[in-house]
C-alpha beads as a LAMMPS data file, in Angstrom:
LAMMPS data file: protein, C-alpha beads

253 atoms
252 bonds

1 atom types
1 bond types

-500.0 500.0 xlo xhi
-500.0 500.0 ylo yhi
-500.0 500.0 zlo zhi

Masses

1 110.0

Atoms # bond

1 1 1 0.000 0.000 0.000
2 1 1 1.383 3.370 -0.703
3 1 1 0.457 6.757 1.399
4 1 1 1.026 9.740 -0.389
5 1 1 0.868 12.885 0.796
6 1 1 0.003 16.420 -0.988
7 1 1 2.947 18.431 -0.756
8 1 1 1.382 21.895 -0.359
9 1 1 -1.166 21.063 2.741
10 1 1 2.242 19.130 4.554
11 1 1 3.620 22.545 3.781
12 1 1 1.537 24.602 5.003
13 1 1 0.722 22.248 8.237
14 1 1 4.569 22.218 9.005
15 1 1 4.754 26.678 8.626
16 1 1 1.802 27.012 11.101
17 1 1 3.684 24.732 13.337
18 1 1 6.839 27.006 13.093
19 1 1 4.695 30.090 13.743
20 1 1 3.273 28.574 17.147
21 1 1 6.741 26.527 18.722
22 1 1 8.341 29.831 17.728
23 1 1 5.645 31.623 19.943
24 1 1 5.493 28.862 22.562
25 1 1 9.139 29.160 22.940
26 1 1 8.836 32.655 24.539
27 1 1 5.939 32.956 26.076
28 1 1 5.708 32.132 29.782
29 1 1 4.976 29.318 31.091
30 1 1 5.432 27.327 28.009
31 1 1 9.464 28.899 27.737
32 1 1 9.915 27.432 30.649
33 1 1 12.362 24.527 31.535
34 1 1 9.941 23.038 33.143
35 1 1 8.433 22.022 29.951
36 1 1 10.389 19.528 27.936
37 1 1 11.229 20.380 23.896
38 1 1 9.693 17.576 22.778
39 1 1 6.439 18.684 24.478
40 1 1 5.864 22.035 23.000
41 1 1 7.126 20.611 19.497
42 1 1 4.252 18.032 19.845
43 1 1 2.009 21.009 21.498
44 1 1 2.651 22.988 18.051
45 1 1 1.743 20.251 15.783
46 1 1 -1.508 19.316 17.557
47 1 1 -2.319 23.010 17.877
48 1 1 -1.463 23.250 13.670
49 1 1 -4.255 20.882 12.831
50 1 1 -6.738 23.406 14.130
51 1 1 -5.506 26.379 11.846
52 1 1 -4.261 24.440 8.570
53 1 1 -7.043 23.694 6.857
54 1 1 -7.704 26.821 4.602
55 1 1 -6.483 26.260 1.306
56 1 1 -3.913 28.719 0.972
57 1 1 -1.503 29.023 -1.549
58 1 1 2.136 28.225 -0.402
59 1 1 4.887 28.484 -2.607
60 1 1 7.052 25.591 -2.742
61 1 1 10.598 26.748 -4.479
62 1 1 13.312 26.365 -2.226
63 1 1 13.907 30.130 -1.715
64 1 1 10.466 31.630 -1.165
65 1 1 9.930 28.307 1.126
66 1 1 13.218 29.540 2.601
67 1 1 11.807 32.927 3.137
68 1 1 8.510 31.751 4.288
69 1 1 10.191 30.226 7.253
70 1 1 11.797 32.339 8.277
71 1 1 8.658 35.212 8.019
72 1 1 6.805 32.327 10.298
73 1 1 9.580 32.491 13.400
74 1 1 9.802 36.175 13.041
75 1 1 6.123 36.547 13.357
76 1 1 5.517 33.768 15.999
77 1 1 8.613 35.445 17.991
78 1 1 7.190 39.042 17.942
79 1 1 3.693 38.230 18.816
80 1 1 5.586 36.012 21.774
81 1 1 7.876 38.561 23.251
82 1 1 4.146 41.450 23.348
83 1 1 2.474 38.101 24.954
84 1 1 5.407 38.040 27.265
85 1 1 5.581 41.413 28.282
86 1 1 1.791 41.941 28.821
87 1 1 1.661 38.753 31.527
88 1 1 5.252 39.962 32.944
89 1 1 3.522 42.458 34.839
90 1 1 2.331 40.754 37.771
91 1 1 5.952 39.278 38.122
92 1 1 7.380 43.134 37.883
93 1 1 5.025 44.354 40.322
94 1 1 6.526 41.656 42.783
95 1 1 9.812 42.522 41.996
96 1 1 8.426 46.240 42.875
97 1 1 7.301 45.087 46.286
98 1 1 10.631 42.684 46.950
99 1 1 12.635 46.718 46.523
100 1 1 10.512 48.583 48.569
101 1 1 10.054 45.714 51.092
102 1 1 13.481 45.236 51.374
103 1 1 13.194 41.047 49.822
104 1 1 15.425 42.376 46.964
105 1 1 18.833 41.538 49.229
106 1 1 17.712 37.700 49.474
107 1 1 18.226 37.364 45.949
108 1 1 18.472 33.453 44.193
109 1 1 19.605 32.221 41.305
110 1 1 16.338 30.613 38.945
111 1 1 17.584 26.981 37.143
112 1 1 14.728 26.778 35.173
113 1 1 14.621 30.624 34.021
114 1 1 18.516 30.767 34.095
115 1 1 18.181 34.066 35.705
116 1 1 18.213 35.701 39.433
117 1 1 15.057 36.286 40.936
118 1 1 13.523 37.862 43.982
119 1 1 11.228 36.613 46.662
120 1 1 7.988 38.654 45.375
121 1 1 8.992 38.494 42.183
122 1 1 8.751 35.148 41.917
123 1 1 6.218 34.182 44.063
124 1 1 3.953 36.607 41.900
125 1 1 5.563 35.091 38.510
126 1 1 4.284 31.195 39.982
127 1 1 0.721 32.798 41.537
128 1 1 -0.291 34.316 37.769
129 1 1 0.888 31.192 36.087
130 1 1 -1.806 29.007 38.520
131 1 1 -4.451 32.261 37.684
132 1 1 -3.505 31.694 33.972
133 1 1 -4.526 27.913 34.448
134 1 1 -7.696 28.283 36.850
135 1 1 -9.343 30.929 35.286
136 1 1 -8.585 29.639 31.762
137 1 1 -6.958 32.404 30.315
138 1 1 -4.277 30.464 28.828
139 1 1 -7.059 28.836 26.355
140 1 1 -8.001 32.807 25.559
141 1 1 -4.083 33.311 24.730
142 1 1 -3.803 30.500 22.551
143 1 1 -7.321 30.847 20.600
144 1 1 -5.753 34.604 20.540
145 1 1 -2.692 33.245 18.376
146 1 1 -4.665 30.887 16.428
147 1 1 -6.480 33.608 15.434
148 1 1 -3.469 35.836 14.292
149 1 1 -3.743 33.032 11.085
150 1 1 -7.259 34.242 9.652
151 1 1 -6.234 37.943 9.923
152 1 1 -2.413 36.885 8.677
153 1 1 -2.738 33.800 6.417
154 1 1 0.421 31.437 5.957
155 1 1 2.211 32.343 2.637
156 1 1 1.785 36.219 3.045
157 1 1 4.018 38.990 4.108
158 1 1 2.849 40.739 7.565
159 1 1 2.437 44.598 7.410
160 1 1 5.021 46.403 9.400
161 1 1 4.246 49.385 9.674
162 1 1 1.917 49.744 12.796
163 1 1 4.364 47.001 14.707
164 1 1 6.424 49.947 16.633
165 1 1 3.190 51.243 18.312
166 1 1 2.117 48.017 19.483
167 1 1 5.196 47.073 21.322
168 1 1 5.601 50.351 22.458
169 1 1 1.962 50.393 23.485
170 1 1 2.710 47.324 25.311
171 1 1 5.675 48.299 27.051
172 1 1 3.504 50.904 28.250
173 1 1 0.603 48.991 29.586
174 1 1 3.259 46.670 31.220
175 1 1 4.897 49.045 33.005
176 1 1 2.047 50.887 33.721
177 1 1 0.248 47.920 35.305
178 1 1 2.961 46.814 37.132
179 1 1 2.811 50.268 39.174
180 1 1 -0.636 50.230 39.798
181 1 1 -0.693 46.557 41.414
182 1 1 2.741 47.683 43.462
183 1 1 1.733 51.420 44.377
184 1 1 -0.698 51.267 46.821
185 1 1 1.731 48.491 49.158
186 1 1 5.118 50.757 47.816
187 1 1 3.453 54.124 49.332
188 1 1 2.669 52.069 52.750
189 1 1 6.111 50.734 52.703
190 1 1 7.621 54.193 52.394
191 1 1 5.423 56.089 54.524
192 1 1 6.832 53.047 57.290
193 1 1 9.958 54.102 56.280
194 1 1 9.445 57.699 57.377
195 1 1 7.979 56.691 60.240
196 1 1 10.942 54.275 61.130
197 1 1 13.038 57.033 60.654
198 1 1 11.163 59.666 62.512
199 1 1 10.718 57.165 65.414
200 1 1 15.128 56.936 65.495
201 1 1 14.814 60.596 66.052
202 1 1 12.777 60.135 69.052
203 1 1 14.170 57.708 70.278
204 1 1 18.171 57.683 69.004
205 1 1 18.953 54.677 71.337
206 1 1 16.497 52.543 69.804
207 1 1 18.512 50.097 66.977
208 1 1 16.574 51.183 63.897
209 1 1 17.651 47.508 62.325
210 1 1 16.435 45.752 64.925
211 1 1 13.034 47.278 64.971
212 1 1 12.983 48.262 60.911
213 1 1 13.300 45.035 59.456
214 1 1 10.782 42.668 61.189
215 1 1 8.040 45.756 61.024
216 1 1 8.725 45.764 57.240
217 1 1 8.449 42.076 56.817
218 1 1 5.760 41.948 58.304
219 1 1 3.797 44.916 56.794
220 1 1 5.081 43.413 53.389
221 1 1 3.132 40.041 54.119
222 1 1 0.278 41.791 55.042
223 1 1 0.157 44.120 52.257
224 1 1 0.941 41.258 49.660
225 1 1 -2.098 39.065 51.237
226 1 1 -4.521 41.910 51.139
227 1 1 -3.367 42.677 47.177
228 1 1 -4.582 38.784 46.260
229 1 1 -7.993 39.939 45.227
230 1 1 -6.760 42.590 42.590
231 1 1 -4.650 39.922 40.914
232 1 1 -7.232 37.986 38.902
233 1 1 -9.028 40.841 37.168
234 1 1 -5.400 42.421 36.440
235 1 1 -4.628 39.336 35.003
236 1 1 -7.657 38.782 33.202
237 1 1 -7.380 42.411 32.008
238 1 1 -3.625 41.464 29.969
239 1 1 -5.126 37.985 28.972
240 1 1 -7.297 40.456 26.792
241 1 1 -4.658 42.976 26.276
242 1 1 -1.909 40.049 24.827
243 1 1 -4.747 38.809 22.476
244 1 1 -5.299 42.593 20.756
245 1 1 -1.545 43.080 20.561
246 1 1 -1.612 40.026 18.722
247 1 1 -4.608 41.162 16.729
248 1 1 -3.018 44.297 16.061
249 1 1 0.564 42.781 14.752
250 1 1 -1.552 40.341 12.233
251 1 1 -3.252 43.172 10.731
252 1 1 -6.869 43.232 12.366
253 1 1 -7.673 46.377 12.523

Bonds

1 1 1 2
2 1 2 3
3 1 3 4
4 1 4 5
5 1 5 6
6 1 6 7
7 1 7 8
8 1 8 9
9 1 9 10
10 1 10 11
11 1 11 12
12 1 12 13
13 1 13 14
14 1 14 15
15 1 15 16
16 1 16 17
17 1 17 18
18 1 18 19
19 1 19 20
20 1 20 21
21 1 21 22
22 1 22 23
23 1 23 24
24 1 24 25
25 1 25 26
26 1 26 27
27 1 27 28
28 1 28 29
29 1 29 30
30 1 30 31
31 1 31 32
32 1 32 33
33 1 33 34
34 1 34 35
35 1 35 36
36 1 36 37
37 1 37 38
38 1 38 39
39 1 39 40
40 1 40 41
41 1 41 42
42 1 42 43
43 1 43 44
44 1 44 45
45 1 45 46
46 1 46 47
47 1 47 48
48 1 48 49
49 1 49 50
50 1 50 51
51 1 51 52
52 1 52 53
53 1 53 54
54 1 54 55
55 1 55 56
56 1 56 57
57 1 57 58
58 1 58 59
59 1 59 60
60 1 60 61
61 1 61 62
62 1 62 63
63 1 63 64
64 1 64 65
65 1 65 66
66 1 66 67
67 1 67 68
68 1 68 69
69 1 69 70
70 1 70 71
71 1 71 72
72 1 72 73
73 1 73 74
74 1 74 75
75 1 75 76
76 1 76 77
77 1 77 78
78 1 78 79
79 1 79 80
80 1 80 81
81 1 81 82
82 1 82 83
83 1 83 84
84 1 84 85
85 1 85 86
86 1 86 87
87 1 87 88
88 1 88 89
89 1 89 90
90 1 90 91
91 1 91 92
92 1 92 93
93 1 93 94
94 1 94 95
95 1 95 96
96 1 96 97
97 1 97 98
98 1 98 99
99 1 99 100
100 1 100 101
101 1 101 102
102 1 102 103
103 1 103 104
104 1 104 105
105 1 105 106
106 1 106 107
107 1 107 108
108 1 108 109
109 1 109 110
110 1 110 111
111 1 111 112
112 1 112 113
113 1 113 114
114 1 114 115
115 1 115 116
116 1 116 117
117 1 117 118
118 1 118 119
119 1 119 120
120 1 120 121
121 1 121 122
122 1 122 123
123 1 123 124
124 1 124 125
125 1 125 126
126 1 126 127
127 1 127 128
128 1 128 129
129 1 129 130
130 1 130 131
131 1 131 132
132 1 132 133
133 1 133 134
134 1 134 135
135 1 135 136
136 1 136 137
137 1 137 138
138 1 138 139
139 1 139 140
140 1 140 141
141 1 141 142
142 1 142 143
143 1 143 144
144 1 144 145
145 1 145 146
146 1 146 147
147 1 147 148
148 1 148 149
149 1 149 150
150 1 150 151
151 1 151 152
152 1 152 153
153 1 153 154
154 1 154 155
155 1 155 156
156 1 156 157
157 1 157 158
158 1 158 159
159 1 159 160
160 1 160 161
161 1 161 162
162 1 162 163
163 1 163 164
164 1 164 165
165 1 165 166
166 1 166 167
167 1 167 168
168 1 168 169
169 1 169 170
170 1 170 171
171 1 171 172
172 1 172 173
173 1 173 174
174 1 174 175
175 1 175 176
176 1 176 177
177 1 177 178
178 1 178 179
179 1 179 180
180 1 180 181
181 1 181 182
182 1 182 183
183 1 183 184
184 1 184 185
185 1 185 186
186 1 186 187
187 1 187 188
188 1 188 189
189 1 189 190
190 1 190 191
191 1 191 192
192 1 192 193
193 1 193 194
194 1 194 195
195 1 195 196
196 1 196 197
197 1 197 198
198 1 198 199
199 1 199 200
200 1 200 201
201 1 201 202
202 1 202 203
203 1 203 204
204 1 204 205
205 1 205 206
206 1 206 207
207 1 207 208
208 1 208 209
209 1 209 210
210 1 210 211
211 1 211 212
212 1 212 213
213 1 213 214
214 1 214 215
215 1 215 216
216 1 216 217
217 1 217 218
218 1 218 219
219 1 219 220
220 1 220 221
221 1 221 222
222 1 222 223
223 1 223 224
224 1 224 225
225 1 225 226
226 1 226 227
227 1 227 228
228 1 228 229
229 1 229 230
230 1 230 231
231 1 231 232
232 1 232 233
233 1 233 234
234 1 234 235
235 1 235 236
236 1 236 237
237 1 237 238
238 1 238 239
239 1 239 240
240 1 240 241
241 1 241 242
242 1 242 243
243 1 243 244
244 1 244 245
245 1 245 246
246 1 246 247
247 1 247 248
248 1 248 249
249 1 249 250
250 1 250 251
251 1 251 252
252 1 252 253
């Protein structure tokens, strides 16, 4: 018995594949190490089979295939890296708190994120990954990039030219939002530290370590538990966010 395959469907299966491992590959927590290579190249192909299907027209010479390839990682990567930064927030308002809160000096190194890492910072990175998966945002993320290929079919060239407003537009909102969830515990933490500081005035023979670091700690914990409500509409708020800056770098409107 012989199978036979047509080449220009296999082609065009195989480019939506490289679109989404080159996406999965940077956004969090699929870039993780905690996810094997072999899983998110099995991940892209089983995602593929939902998006192929459209009959486009893929050219199949060596160079334009060549190009086409390389116009798939490019794409995937970019709409990755706005994903990225969008859901990064929560983690950069916990690395906020973890400076103000004085967490930043108990600093470890990350083996599966290769990098160092703060107390908040990470603790708030691992708490909107579990949000991402109980609320079932990560499903809006995805159908957000499988989208990207009705708006930006495989075989054509994206437009450009609006690309520098949407990251900056997404730098923006990520910084942004990372101040808003981190002011309101930042201005308590520095008001303490006035008062800390007033209170050695008072009283000069009083160690201002002694007292200021356990009264921080503990205001920090406080403030952090009392912030846990705000995090799933902040997140649910960039779930929407990533999937328009995706929108927006495909060409939707």
């Amino acid at each position: 018995m012989t199978l036979t395959i047509a080449g220009e469907p296999l082609v065009a299966y195989l480019l939506a594949s490289v679109r989404i491992i080159a996406w999965l590959a940077v956004v969090p927590p699929f870039s993780g190490r905690t996810l094997p290579t072999m899983v998110k190249v099995v991940l892209s192909l089983g995602l593929a089979f939902a998006v192929v299907p459209e009959g486009q027209h893929i050219p199949l010479g060596t160079v334009a295939l060549i190009l086409n390839v390389g116009t798939q990682v490019l794409i995937g990567l970019g709409m990755g890296f706005v994903t990225y930064l969008l859901l990064a927030a929560v983690a950069a308002a916990g690395s906020l708190i973890d400076v103000f809160g004085g967490f930043s000096l108990a600093q470890g190194f990350d083996p599966l994120g290769m990098n160092s890492s703060t107390v908040f910072g990470k603790f708030h990175q691992m708490l909107a990954t579990v949000l991402l998966f109980a609320s079932g945002g990560y499903l809006i993320v995805i159908g957000g990039l499988l989208r990207t290929f009705h708006f930006l079919p495989l075989g054509t060239s994206p437009d450009l030219s609006g690309a520098p407003d949407v990251f900056m537009r997404a730098f923006d909102l990520f910084f942004v939002t990372a101040v808003q969830i981190a002011l309101p515990m930042i201005a308590v933490l520095f008001l303490t530290d006035i008062g800390l500081a007033l209170l050695t005035k008072v009283a000069p023979q009083l160690s201002a370590i002694n007292v200021m670091f356990p009264a921080k700690i503990g205001l920090t914990l406080l403030l952090v538990g009392l912030s846990f409500p705000v995090l799933p509409q902040a997140l649910d708020r960039l779930v929407d966010l990533s999937t328009q800056a995706m929108s927006a770098l495909s060409g939707a409107g």
